[in-house]
PyMOL Python script that loads the backbone (N, CA, C, O; Angstrom):
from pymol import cmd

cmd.read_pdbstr("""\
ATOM      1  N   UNK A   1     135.561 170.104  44.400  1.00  0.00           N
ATOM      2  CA  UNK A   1     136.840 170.516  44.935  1.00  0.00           C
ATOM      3  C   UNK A   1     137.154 169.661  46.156  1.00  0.00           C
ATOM      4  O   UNK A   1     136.235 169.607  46.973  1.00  0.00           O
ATOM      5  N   UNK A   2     138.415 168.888  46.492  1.00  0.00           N
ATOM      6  CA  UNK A   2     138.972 168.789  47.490  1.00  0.00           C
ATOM      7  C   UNK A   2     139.651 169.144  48.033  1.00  0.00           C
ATOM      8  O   UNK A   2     140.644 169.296  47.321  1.00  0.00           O
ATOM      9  N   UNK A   3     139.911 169.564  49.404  1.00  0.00           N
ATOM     10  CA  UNK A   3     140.723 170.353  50.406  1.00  0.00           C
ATOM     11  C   UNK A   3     141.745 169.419  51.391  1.00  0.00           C
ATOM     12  O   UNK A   3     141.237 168.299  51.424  1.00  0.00           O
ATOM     13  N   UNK A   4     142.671 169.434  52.000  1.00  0.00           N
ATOM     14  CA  UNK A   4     142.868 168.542  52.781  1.00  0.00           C
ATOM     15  C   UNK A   4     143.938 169.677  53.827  1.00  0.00           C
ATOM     16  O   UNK A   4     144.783 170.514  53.509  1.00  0.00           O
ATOM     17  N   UNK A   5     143.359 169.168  55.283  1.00  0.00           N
ATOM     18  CA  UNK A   5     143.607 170.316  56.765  1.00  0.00           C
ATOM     19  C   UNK A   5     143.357 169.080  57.893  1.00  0.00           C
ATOM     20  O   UNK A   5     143.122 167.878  57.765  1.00  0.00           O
ATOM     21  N   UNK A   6     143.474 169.706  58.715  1.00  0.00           N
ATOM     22  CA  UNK A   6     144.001 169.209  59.989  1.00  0.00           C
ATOM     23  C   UNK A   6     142.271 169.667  60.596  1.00  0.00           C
ATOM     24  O   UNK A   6     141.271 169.966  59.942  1.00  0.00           O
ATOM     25  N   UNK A   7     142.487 169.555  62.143  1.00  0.00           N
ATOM     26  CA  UNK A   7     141.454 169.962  63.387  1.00  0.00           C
ATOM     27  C   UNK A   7     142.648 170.134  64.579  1.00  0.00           C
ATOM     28  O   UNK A   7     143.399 169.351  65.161  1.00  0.00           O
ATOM     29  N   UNK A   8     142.392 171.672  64.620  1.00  0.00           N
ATOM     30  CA  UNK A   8     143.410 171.979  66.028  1.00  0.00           C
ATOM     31  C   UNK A   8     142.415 173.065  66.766  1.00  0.00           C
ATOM     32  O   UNK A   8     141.842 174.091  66.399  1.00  0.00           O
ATOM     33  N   UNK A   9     142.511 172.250  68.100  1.00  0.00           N
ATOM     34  CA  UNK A   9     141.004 172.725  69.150  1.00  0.00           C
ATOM     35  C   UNK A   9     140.091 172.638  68.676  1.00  0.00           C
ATOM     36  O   UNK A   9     139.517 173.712  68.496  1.00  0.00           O
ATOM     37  N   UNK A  10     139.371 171.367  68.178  1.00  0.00           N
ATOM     38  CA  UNK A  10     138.396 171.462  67.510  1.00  0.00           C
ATOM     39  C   UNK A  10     137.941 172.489  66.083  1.00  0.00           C
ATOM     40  O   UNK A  10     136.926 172.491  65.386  1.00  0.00           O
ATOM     41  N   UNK A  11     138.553 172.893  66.064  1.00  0.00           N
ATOM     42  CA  UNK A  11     138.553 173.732  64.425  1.00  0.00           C
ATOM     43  C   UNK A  11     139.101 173.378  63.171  1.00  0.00           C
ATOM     44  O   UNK A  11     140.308 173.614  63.132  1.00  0.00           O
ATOM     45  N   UNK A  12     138.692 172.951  62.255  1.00  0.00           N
ATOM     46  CA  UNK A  12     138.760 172.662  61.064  1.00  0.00           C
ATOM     47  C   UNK A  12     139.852 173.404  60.337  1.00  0.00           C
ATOM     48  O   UNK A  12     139.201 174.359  59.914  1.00  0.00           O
ATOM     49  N   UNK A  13     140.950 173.572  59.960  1.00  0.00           N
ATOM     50  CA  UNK A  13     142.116 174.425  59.529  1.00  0.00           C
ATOM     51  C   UNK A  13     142.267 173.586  58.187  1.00  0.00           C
ATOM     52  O   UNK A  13     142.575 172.395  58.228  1.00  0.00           O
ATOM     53  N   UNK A  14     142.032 174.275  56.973  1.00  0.00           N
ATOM     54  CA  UNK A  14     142.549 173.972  55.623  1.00  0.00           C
ATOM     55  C   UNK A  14     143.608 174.290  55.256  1.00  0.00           C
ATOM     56  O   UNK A  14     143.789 175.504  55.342  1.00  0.00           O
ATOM     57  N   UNK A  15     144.346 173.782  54.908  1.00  0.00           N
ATOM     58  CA  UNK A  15     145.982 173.420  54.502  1.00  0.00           C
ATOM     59  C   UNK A  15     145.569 174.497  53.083  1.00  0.00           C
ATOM     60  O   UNK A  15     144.539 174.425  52.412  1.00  0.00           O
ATOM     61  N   UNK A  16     146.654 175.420  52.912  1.00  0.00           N
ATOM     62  CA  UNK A  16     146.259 176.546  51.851  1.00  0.00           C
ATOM     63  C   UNK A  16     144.795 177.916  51.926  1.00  0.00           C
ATOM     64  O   UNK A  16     144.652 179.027  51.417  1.00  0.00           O
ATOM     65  N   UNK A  17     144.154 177.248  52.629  1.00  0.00           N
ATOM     66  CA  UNK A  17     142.766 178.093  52.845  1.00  0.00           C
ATOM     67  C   UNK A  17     142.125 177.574  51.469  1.00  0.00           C
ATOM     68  O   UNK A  17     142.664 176.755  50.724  1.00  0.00           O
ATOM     69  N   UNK A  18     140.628 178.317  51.217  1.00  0.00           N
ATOM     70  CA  UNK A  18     140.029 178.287  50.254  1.00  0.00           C
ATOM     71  C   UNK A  18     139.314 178.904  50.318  1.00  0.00           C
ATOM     72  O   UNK A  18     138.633 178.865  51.344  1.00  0.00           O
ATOM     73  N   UNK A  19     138.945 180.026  49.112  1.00  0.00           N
ATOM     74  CA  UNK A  19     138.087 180.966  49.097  1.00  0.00           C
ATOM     75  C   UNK A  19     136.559 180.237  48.316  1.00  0.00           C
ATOM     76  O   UNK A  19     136.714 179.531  47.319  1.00  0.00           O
ATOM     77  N   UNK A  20     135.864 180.361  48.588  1.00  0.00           N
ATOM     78  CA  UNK A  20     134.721 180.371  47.983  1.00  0.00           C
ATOM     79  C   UNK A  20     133.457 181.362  48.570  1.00  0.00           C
ATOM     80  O   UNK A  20     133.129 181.881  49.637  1.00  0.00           O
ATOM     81  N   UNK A  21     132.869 181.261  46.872  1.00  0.00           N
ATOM     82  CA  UNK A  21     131.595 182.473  47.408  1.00  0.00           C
ATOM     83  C   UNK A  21     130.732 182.721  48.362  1.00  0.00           C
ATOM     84  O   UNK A  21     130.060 181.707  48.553  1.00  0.00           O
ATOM     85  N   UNK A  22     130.437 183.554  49.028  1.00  0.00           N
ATOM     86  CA  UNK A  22     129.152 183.768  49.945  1.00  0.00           C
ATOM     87  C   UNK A  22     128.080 182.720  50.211  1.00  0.00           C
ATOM     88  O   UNK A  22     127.266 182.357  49.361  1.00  0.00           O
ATOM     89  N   UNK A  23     128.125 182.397  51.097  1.00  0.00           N
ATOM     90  CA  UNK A  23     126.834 181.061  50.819  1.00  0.00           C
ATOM     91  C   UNK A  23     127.061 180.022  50.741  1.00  0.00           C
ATOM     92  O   UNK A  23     126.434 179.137  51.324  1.00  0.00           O
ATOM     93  N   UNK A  24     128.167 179.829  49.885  1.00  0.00           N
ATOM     94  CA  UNK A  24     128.350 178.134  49.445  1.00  0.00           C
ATOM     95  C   UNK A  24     128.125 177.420  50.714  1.00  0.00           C
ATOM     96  O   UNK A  24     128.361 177.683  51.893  1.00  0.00           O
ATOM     97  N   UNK A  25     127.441 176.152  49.908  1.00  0.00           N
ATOM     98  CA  UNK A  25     127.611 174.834  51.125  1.00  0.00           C
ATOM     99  C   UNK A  25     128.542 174.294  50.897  1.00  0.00           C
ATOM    100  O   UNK A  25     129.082 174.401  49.795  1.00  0.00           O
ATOM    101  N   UNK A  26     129.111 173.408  52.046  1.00  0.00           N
ATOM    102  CA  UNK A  26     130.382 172.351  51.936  1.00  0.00           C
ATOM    103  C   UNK A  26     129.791 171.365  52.615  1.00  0.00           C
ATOM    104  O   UNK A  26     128.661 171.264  53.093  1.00  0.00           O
ATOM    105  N   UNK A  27     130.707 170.655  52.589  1.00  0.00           N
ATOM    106  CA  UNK A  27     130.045 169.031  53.390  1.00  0.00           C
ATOM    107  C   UNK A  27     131.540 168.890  53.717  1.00  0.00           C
ATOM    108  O   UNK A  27     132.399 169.045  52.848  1.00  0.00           O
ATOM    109  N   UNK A  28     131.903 168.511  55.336  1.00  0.00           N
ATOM    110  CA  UNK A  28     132.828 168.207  55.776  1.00  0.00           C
ATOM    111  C   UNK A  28     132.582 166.551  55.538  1.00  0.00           C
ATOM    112  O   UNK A  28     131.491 166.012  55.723  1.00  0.00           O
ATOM    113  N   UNK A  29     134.202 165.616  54.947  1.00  0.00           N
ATOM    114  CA  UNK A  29     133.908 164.695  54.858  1.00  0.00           C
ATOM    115  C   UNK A  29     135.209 163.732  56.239  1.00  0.00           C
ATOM    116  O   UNK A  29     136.386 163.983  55.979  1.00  0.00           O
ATOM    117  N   UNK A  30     135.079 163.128  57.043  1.00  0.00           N
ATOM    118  CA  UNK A  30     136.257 162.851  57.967  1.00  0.00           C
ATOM    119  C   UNK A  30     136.853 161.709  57.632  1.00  0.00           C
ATOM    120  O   UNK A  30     136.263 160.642  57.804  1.00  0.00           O
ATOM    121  N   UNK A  31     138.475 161.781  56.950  1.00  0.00           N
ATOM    122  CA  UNK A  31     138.939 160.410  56.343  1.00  0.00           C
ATOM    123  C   UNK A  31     140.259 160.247  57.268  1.00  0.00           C
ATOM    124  O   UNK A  31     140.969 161.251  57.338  1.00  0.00           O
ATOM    125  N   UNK A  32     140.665 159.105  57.982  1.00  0.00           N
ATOM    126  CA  UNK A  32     142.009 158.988  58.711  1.00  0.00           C
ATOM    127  C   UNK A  32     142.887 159.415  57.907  1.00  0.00           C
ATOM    128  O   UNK A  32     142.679 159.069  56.744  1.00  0.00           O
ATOM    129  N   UNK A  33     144.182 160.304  58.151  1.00  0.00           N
ATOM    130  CA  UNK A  33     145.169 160.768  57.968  1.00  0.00           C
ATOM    131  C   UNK A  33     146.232 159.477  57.710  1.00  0.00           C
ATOM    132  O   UNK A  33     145.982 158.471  58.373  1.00  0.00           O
ATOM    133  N   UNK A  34     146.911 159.445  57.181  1.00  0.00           N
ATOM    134  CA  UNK A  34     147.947 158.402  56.549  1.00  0.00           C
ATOM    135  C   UNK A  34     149.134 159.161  57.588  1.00  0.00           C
ATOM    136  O   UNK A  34     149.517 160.267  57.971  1.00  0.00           O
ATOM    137  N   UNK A  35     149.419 157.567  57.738  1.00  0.00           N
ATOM    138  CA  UNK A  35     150.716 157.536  59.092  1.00  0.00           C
ATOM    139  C   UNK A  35     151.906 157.731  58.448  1.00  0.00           C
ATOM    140  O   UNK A  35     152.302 157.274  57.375  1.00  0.00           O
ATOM    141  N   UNK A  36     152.520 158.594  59.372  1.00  0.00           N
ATOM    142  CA  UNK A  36     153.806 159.093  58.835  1.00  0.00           C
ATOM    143  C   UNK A  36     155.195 159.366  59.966  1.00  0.00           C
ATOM    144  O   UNK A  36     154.799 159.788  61.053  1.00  0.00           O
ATOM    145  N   UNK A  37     156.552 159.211  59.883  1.00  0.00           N
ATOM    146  CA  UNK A  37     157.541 159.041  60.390  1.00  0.00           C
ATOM    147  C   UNK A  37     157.132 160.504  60.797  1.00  0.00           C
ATOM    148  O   UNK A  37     156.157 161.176  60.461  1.00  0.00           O
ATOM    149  N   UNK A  38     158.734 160.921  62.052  1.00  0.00           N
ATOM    150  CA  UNK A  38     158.651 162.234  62.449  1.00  0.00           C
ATOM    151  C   UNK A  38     159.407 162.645  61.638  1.00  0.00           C
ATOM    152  O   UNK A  38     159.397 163.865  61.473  1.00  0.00           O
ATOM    153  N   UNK A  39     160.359 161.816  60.809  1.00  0.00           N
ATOM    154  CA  UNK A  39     160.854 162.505  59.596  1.00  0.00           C
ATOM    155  C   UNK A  39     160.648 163.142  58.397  1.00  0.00           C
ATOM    156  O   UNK A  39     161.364 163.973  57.839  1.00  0.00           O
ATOM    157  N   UNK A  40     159.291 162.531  57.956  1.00  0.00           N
ATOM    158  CA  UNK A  40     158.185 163.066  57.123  1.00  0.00           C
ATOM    159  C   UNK A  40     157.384 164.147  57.335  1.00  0.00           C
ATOM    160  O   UNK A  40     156.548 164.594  56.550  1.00  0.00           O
ATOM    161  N   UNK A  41     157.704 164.613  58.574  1.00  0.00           N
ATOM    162  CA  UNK A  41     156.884 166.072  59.158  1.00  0.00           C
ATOM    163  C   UNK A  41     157.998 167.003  59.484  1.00  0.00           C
ATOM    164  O   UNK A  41     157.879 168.151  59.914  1.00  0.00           O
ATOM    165  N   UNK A  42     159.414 166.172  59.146  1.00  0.00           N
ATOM    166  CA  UNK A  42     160.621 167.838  59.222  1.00  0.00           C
ATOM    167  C   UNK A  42     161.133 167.732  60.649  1.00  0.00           C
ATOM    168  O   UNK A  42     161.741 168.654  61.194  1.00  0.00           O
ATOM    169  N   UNK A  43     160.849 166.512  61.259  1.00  0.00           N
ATOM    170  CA  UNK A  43     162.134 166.428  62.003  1.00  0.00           C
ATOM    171  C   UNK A  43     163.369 165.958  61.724  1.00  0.00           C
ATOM    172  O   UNK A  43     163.557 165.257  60.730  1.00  0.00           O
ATOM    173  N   UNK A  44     164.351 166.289  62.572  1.00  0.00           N
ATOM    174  CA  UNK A  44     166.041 165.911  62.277  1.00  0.00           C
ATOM    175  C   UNK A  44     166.011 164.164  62.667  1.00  0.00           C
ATOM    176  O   UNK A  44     165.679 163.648  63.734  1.00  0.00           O
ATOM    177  N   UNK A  45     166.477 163.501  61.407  1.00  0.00           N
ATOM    178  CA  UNK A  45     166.451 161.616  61.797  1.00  0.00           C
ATOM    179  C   UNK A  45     166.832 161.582  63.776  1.00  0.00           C
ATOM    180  O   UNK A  45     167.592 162.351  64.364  1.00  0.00           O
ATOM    181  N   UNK A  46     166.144 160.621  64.294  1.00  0.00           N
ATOM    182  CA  UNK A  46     166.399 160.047  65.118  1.00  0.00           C
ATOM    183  C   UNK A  46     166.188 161.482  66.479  1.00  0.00           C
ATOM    184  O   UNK A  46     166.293 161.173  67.666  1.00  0.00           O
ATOM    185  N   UNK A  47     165.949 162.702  66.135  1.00  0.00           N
ATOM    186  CA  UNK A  47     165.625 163.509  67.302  1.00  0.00           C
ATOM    187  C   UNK A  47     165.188 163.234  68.122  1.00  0.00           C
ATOM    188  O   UNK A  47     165.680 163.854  69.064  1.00  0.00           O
ATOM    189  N   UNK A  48     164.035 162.225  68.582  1.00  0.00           N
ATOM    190  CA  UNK A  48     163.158 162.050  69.540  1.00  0.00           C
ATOM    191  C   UNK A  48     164.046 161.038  70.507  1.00  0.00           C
ATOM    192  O   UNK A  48     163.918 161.076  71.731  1.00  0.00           O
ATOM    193  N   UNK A  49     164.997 160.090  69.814  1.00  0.00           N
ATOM    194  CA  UNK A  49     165.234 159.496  69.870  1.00  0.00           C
ATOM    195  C   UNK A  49     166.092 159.781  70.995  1.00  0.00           C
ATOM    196  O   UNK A  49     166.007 159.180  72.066  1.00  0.00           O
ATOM    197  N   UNK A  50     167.135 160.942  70.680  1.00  0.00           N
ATOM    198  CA  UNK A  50     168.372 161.596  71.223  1.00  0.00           C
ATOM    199  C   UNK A  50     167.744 162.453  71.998  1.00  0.00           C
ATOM    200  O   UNK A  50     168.443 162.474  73.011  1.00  0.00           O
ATOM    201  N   UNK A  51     166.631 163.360  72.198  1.00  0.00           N
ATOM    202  CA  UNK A  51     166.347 164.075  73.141  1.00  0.00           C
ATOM    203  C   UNK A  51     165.050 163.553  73.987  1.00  0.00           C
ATOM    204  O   UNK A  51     164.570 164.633  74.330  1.00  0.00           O
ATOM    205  N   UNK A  52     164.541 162.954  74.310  1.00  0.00           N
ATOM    206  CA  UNK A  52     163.292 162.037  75.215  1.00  0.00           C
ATOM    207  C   UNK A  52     164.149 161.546  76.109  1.00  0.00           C
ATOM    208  O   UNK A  52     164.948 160.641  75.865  1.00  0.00           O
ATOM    209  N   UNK A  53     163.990 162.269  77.465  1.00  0.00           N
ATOM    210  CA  UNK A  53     164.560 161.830  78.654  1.00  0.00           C
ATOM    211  C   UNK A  53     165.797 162.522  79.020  1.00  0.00           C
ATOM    212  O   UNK A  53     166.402 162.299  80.068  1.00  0.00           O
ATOM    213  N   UNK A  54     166.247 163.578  77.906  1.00  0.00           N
ATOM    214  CA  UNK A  54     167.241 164.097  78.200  1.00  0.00           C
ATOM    215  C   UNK A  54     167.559 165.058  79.469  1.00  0.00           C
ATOM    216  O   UNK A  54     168.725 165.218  79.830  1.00  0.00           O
ATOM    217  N   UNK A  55     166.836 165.482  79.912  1.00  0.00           N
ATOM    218  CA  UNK A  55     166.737 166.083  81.160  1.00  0.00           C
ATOM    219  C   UNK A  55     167.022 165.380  82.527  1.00  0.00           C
ATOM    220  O   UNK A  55     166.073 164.930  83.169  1.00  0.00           O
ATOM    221  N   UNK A  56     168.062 165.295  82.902  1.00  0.00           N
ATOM    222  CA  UNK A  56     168.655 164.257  83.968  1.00  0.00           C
ATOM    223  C   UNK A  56     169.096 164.886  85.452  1.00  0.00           C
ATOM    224  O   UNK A  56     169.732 164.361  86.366  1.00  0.00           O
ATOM    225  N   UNK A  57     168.351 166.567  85.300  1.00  0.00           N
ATOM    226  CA  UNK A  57     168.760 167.115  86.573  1.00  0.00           C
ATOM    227  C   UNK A  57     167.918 167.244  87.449  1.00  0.00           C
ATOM    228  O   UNK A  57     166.948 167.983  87.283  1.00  0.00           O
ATOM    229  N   UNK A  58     168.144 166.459  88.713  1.00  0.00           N
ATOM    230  CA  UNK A  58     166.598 166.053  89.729  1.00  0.00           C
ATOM    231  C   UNK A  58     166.190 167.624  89.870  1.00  0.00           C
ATOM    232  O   UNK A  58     165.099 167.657  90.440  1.00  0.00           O
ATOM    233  N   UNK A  59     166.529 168.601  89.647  1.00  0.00           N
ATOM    234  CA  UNK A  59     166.035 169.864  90.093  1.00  0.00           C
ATOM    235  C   UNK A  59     165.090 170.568  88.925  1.00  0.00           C
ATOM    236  O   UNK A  59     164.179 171.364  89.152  1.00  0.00           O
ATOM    237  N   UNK A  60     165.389 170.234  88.008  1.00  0.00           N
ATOM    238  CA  UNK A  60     164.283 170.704  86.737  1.00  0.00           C
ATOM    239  C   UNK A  60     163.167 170.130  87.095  1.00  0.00           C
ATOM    240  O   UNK A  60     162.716 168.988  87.177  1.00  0.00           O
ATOM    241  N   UNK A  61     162.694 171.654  87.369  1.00  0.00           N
ATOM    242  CA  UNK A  61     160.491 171.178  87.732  1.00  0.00           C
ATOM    243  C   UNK A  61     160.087 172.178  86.677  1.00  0.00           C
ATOM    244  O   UNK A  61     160.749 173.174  86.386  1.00  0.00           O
ATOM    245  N   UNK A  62     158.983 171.837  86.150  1.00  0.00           N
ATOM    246  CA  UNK A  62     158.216 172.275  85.019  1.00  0.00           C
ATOM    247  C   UNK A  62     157.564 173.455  85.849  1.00  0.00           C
ATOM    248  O   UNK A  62     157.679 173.240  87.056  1.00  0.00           O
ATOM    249  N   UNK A  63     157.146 174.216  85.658  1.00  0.00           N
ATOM    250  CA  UNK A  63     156.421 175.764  85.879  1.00  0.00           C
ATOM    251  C   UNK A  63     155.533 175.575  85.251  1.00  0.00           C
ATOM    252  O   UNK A  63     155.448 175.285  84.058  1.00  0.00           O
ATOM    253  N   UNK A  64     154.371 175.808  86.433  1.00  0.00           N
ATOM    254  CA  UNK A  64     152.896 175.581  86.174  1.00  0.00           C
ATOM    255  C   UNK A  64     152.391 176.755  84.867  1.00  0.00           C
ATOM    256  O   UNK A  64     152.546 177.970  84.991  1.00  0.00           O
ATOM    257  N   UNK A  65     151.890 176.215  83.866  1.00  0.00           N
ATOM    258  CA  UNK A  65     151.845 176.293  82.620  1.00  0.00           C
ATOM    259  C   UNK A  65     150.183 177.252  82.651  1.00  0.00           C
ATOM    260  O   UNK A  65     149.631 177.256  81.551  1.00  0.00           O
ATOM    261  N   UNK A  66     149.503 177.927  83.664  1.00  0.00           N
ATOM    262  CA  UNK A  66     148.175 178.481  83.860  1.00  0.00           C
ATOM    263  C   UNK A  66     147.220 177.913  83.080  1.00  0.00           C
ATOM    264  O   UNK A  66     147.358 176.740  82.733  1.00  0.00           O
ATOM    265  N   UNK A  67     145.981 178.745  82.644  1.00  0.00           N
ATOM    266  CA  UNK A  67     144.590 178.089  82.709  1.00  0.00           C
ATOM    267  C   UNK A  67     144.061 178.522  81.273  1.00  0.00           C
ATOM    268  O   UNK A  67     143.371 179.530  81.426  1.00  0.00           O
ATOM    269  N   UNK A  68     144.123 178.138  79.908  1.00  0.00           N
ATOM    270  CA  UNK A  68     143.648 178.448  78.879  1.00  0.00           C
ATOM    271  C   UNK A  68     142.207 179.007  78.996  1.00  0.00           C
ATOM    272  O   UNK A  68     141.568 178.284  79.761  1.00  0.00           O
ATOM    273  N   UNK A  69     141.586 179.865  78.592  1.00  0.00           N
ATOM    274  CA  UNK A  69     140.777 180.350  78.195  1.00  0.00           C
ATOM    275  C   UNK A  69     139.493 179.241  77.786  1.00  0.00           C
ATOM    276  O   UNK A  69     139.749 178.192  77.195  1.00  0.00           O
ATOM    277  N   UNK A  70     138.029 179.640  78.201  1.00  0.00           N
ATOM    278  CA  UNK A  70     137.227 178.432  78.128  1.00  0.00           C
ATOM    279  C   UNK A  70     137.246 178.774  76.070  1.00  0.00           C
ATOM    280  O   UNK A  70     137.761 179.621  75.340  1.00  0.00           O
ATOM    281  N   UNK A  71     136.652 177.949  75.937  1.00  0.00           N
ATOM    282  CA  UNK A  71     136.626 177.986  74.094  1.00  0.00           C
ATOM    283  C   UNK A  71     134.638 178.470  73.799  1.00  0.00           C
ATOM    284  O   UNK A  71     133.676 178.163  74.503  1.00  0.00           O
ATOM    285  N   UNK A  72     134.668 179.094  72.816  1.00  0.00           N
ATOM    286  CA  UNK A  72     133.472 179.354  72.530  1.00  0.00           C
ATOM    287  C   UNK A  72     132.545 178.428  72.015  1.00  0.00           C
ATOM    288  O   UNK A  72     132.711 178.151  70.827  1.00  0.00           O
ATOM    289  N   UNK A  73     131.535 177.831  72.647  1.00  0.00           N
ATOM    290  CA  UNK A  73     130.293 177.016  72.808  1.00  0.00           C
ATOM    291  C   UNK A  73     129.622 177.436  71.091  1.00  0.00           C
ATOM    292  O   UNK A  73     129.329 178.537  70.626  1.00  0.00           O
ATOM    293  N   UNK A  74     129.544 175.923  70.412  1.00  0.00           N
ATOM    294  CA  UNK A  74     128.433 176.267  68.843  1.00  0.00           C
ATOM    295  C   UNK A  74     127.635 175.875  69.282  1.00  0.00           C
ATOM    296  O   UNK A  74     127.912 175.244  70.301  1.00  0.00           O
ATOM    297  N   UNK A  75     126.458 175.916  68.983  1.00  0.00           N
ATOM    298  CA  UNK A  75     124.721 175.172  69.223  1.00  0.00           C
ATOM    299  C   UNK A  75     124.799 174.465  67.777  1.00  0.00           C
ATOM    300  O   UNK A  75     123.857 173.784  67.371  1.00  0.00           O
TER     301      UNK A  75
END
""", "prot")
cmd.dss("prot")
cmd.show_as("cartoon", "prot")
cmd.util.cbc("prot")
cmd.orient("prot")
């Protein structure tokens, strides 16, 4: 069987999930992802394009965004 998912925070996320039985082994295999437009991921043509930098008012300050949670340690 092949699966194909992403890694977000270090976690392995399968595109669809996959059930398999109790036990099974898997073998993670790591192959580069094939490059793709932002249009190919469902953005509107040229968005980045039209909104990057759009913010032109010297008074917009970003609000400190706090402190994520440490992540749980595997051995």
């Amino acid at each position: 069987m092949t699966f194909q998912g992403h890694v977000k925070n270090g976690v392995v996320l399968l595109d669809g999930g996959a059930t398999l039985p109790e036990g099974a082994e898997v073998r993670v295999a790591l192959a580069p992802a094939r490059a793709s437009t932002p249009e190919e991921r469902g953005w509107p043509l040229g968005y980045f394009d039209k909104t990057f930098g759009s913010i032109d008012d010297a008074t917009f300050v970003r609000q400190p965004q706090g402190e994520l949670p440490r992540a749980v340690e595997i051995d």
